[in-house]
GUVO-742171 format. One record per residue (C-alpha): x, y, z. Coordinates in Angstrom, 1 decimal, always signed. Each point is the difference from the previous one (the first is absolute). Layout:
<pts>
+--------+--------+--------+
:     xx :     yy :     zz :
+--------+--------+--------+
:      X :      Y :      Z :
...
+--------+--------+--------+
</pts>
This chain:
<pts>
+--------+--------+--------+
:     xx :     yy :     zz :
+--------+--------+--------+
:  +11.1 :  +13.9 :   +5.6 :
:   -1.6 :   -3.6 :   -0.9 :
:   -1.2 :   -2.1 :   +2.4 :
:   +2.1 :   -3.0 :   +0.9 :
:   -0.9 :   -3.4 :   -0.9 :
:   -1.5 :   -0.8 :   +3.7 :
:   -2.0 :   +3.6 :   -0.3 :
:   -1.4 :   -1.6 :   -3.5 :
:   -0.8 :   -3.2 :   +1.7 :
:   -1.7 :   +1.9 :   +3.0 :
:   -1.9 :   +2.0 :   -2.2 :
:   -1.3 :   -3.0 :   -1.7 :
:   -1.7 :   -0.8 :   +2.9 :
:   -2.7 :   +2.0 :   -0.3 :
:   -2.5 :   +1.5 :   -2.2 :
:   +1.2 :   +1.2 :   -4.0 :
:   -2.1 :   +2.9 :   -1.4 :
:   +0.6 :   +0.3 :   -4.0 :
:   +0.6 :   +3.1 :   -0.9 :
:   -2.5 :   +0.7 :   -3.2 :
:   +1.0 :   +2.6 :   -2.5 :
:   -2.2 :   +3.0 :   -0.9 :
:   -0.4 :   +1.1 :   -3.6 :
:   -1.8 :   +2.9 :   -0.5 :
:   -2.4 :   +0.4 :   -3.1 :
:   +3.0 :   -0.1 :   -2.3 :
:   +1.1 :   -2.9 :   +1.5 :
:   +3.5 :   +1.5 :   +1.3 :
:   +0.8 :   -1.2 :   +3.6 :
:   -0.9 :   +2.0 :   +2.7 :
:   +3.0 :   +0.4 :   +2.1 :
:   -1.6 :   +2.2 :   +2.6 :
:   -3.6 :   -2.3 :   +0.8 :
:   +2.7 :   -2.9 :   -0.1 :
:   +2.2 :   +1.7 :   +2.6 :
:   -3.2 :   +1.0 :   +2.0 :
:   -1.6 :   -3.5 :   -0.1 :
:   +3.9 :   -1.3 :   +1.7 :
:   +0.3 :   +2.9 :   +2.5 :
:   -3.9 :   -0.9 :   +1.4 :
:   +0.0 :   -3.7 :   -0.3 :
:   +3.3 :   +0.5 :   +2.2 :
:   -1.5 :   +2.6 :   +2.6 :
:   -2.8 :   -3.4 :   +0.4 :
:   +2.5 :   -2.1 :   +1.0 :
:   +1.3 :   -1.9 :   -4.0 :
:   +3.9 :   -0.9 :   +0.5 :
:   +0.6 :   -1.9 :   -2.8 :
:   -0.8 :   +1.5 :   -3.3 :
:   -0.1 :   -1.8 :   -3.8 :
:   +1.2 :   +2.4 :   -2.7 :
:   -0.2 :   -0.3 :   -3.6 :
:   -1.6 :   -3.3 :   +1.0 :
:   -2.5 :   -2.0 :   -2.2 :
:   -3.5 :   +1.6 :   +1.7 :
:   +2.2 :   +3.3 :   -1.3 :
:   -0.4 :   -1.2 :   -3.3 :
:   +3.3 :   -1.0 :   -0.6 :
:   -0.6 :   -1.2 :   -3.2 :
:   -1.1 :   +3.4 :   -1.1 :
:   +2.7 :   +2.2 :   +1.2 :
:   +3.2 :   +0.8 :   -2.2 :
:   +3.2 :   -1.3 :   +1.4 :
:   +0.7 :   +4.0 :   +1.1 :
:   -3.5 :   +0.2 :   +1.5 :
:   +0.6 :   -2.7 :   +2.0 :
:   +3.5 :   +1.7 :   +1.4 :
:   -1.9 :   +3.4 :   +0.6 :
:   -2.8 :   -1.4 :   +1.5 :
:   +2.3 :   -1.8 :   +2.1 :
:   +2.2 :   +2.4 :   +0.9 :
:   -3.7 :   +2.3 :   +0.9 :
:   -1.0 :   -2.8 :   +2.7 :
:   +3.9 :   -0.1 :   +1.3 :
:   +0.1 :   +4.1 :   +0.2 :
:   -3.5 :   +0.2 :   +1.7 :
:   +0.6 :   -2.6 :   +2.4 :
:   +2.1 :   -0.1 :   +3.8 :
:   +2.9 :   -1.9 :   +0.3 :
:   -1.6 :   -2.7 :   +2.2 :
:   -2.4 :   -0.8 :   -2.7 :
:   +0.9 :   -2.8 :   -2.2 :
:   -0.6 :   +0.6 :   -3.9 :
:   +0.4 :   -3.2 :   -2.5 :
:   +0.2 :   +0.6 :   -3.4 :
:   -1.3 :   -2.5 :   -3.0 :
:   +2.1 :   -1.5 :   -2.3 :
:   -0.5 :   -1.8 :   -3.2 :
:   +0.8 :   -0.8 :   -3.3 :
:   +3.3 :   -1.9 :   -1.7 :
:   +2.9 :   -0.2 :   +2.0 :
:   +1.7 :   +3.0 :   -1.4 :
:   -3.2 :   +1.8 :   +0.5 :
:   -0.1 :   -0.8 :   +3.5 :
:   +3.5 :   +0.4 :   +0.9 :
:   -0.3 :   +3.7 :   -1.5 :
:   -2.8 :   +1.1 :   +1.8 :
:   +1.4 :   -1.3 :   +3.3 :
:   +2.8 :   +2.0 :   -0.5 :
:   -2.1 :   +3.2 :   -0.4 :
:   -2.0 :   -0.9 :   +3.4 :
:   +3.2 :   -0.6 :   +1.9 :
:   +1.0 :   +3.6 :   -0.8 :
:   -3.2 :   +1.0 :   +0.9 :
:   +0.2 :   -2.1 :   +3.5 :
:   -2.9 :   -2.3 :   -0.3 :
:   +0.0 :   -2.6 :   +3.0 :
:   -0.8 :   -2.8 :   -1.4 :
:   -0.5 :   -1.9 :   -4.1 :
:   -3.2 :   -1.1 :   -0.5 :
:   +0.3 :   -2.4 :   -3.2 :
:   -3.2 :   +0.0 :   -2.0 :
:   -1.4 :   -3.3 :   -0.5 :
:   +1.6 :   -1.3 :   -3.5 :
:   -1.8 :   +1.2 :   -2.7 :
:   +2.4 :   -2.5 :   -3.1 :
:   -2.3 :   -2.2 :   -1.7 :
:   +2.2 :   -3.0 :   +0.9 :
:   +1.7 :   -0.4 :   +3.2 :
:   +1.8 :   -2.5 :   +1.7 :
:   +0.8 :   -0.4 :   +3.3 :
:   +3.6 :   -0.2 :   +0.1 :
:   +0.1 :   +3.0 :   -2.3 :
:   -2.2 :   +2.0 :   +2.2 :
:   +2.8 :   -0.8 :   +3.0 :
:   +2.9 :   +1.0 :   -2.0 :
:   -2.0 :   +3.4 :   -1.3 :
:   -0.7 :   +0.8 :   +4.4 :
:   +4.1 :   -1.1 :   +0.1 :
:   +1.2 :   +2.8 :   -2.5 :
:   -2.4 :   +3.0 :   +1.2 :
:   +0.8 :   -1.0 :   +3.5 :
:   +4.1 :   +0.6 :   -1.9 :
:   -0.7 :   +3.0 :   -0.5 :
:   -2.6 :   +1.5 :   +2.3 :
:   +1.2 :   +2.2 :   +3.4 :
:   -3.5 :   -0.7 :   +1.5 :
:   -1.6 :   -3.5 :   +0.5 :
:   -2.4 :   -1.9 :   -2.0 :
:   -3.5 :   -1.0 :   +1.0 :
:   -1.4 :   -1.9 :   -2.8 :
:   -3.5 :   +0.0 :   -1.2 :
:   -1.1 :   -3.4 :   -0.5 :
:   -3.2 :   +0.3 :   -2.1 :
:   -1.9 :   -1.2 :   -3.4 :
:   +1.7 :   -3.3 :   -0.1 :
:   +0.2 :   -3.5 :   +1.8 :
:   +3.5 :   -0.2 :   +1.5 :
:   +1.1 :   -3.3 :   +1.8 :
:   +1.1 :   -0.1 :   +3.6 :
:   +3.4 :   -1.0 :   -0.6 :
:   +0.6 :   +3.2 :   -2.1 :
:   -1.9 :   +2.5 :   +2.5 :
:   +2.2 :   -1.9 :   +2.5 :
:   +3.3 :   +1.2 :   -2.5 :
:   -1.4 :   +3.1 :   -0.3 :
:   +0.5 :   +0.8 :   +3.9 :
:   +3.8 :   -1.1 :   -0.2 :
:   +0.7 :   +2.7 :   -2.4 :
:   +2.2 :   +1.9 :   +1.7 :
:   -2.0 :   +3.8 :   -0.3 :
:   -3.8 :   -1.4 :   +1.0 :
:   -0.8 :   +1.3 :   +2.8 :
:   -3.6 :   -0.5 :   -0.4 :
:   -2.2 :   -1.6 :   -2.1 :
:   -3.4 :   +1.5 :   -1.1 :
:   -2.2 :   -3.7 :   -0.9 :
:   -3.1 :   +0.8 :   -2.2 :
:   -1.3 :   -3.6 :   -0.5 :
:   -4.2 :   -0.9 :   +1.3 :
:   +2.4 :   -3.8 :   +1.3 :
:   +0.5 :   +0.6 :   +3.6 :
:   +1.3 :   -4.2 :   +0.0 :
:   +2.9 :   +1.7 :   -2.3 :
:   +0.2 :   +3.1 :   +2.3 :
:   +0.8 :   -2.2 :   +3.4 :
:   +2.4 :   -2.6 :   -1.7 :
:   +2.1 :   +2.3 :   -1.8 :
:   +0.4 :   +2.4 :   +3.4 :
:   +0.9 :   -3.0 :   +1.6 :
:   +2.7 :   -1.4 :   -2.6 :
:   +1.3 :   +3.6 :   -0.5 :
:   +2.6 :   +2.3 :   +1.8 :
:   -0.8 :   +0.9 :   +3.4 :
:   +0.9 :   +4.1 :   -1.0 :
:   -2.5 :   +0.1 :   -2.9 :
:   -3.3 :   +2.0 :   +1.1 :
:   -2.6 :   -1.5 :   -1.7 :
:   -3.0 :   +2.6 :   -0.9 :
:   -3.8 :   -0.3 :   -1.4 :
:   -0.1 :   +1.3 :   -3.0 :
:   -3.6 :   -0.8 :   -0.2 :
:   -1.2 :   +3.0 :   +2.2 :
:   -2.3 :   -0.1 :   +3.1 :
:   -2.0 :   -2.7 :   -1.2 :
:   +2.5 :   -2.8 :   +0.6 :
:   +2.4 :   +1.2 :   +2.8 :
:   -1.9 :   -2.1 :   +2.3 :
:   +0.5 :   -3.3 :   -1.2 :
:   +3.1 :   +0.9 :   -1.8 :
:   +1.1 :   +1.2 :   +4.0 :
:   -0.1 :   -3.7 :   +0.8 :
:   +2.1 :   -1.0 :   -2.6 :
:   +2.6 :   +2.2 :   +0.6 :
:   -0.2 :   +4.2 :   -1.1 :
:   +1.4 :   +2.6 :   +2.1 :
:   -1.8 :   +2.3 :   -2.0 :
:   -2.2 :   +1.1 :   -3.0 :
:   -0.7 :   +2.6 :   -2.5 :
:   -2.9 :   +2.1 :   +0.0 :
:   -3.3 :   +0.2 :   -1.7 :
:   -2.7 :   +1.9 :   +1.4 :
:   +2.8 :   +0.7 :   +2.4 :
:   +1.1 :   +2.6 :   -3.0 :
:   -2.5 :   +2.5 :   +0.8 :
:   -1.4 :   -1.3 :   +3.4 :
:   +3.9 :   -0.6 :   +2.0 :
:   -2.0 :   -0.8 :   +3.0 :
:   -1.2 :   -3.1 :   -1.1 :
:   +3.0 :   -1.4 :   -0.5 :
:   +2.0 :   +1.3 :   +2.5 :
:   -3.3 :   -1.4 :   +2.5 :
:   +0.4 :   -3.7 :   -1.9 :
:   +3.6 :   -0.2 :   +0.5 :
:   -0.3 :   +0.5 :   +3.9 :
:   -2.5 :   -2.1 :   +0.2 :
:   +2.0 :   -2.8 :   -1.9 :
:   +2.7 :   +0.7 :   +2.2 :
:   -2.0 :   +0.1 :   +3.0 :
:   -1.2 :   -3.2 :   -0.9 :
:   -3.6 :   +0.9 :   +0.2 :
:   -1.2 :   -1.8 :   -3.1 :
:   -3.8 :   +1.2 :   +1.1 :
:   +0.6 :   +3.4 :   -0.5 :
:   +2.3 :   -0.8 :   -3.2 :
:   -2.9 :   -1.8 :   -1.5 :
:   -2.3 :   +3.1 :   +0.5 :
:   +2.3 :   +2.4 :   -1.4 :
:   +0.9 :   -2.4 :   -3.0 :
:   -3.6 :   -0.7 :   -0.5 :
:   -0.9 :   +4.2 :   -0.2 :
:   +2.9 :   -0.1 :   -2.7 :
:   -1.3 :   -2.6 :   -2.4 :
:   -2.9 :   +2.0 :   -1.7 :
:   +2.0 :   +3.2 :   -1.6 :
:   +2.8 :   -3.3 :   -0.8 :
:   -2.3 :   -2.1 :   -2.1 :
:   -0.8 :   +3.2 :   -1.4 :
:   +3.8 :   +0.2 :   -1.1 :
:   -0.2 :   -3.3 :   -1.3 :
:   -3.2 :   +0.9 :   -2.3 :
:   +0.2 :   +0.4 :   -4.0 :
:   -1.7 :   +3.5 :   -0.7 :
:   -2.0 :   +0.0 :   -2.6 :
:   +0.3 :   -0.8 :   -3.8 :
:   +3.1 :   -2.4 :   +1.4 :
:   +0.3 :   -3.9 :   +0.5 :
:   +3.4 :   +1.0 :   +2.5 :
:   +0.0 :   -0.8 :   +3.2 :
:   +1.4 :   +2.5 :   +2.3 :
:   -0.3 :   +2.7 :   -2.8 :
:   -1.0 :   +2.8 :   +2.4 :
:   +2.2 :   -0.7 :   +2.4 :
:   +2.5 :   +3.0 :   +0.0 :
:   -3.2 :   +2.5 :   -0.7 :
:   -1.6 :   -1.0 :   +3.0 :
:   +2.4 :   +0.5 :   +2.5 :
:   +0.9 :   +3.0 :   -2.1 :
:   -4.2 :   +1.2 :   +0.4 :
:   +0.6 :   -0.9 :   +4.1 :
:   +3.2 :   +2.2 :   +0.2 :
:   -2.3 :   +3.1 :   -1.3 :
:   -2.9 :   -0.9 :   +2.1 :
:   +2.2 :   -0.7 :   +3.0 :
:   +1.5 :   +3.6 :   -0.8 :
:   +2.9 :   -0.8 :   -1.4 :
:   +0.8 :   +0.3 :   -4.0 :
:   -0.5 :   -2.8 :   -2.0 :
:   -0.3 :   +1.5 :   -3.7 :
:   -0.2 :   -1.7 :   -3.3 :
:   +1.3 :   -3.4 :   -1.4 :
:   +1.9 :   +0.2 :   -2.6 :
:   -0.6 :   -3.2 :   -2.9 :
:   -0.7 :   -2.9 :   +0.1 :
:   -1.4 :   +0.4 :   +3.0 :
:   -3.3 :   +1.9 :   -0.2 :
:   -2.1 :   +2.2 :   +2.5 :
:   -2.8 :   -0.7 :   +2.0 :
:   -3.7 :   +0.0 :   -2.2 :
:   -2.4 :   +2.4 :   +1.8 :
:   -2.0 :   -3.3 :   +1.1 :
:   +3.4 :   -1.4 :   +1.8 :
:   +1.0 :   +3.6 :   +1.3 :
:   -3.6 :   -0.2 :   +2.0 :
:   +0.8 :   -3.9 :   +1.3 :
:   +3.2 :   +1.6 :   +1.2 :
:   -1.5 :   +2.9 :   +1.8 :
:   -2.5 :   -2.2 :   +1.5 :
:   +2.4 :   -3.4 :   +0.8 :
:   +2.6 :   +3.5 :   +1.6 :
:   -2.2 :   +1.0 :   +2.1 :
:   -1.1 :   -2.8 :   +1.6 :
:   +3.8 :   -0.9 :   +0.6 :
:   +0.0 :   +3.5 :   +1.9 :
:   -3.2 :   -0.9 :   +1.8 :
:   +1.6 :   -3.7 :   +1.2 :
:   +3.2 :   +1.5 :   +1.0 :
:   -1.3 :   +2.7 :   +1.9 :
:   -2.0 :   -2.6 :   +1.7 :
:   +3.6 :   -2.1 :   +0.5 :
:   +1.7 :   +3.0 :   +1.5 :
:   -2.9 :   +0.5 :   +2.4 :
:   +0.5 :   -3.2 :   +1.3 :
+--------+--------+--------+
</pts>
């Protein structure tokens, strides 16, 4: 049974893992490692869980995949975890795969930033209005590779399915002024990772997805009491031990001019090291090179080394 709409919102408020799909050397998902990976980041303490989502390579999975890796996460899963699902595409794409996740009983739409070359912001609205139409579950749009105003993120939390909304944008200034013109029901959640829930915290999130919080949950789940302790000391600290292995993320690789190229491999080389199964990437994303496999191992372990020290404490 779905969570209700105030479950969703509670959920929000907390710390999102991103559930990363593993493809074995033929590149064919792993539905057991991704079931594994769900069932220990839950027994650490992960409530809110982001299938199919874009650190899942979205992009790269079939519209099927993206059901049956779905429906893997839902399956593996208690009830009291909440399980968001990514959705993208045209409308009709969209409103087809949310029917497939309601049957599945996903808790919540996550709606993958646009990826149209031309948008408008009234268009976006009325594409949230017509999945929200037809979806069982509510939306939590991602809000992410483009410059929206504050007017339309203010819409965007009076459409009538947002429960939440999951803001991606390095514009604090835009965070605060749009929680403040928005609805009063809308959770609004970093979608920037550990690095910026601190001073995103002051502008308004209840919550925020993970990074190194993907294969180290105790990072996060430390952060987010500390934020809501109010004991910005300690949040600094642990924000400050996550910002190495993040710039990492945020690194090209080599023989690349991308920013951010690496991203998805790295978290998926901290899953393994952290235990967990990470497995290949599938195109256009490419693996680690040996020299950045060794700058994760080293950048790793000394994240295990200051979070040891943290838990000490």
């Amino acid at each position: 049974m779905p969570l209700s709409n105030d479950e969703v919102r509670q959920h929000l408020r907390g710390v999102a893992a991103g559930l990363l799909t593993p493809f074995d050397d033929d590149l064919e998902v792993e539905h057991e490692k991704l079931q594994e990976n769900a069932r220990t980041l839950y027994d650490r303490g992960i409530r809110t869980f982001l299938a199919s989502a874009n650190i899942s390579e979205y992009h790269s999975l079939s519209r099927d995949e993206r059901v049956e890796v779905t429906r893997s996460s839902v399956d593996a899963l208690p009830s009291d975890a909440c399980i968001l699902a990514g959705v993208g595409g045209s409308t009709q794409e969209a409103t087809d795969i949310i029917r497939s996740y309601d049957r599945v009983g996903v808790d919540a739409m996550m709606i993958m930033p646009p990826d149209h070359s031309y948008i408008h912001e009234q268009g976006l609205i009325r594409y949230y209005e017509k999945l929200d139409a037809v979806a069982d579950a509510p939306l939590v749009p991602y809000v992410k590779g483009f410059d929206p105003s504050v007017e339309y993120l203010r819409n965007l939390t009076n459409v009538d399915g947002v429960v939440g909304i999951k803001y991606a944008l390095e514009d604090a200034v835009k965070l605060g002024m749009s929680v403040e013109a928005g609805a009063d029901d809308v959770v609004w959640v970093d979608g920037l990772a550990e690095p910026f829930a601190l001073s995103f915290w002051n502008e308004g999130i209840e919550g925020f997805s993970a990074g190194v919080s993907n294969f180290r949950p105790e990072i996060g789940l430390a952060l987010f009491d500390a934020l809501t302790a109010g004991d910005w000391e300690r949040a600094r600290r642990i924000r400050n031990i996550c910002v190495p292995y993040q710039n990492f993320r945020e690194e090209t690789g080599e023989n690349n001019t991308i920013d951010g190229a690496i991203s998805v491999s790295a978290v998926k080389k901290g899953l393994d090291l952290a235990g967990l199964h990470g497995g290949k990437v599938r195109e256009p994303i490419e693996p680690l090179s040996p020299a950045d496999e060794r700058k994760a191992e080293e950048l790793y372990g000394q994240l295990g080394d200051d979070v040891e020290r943290l838990i000490a404490e």
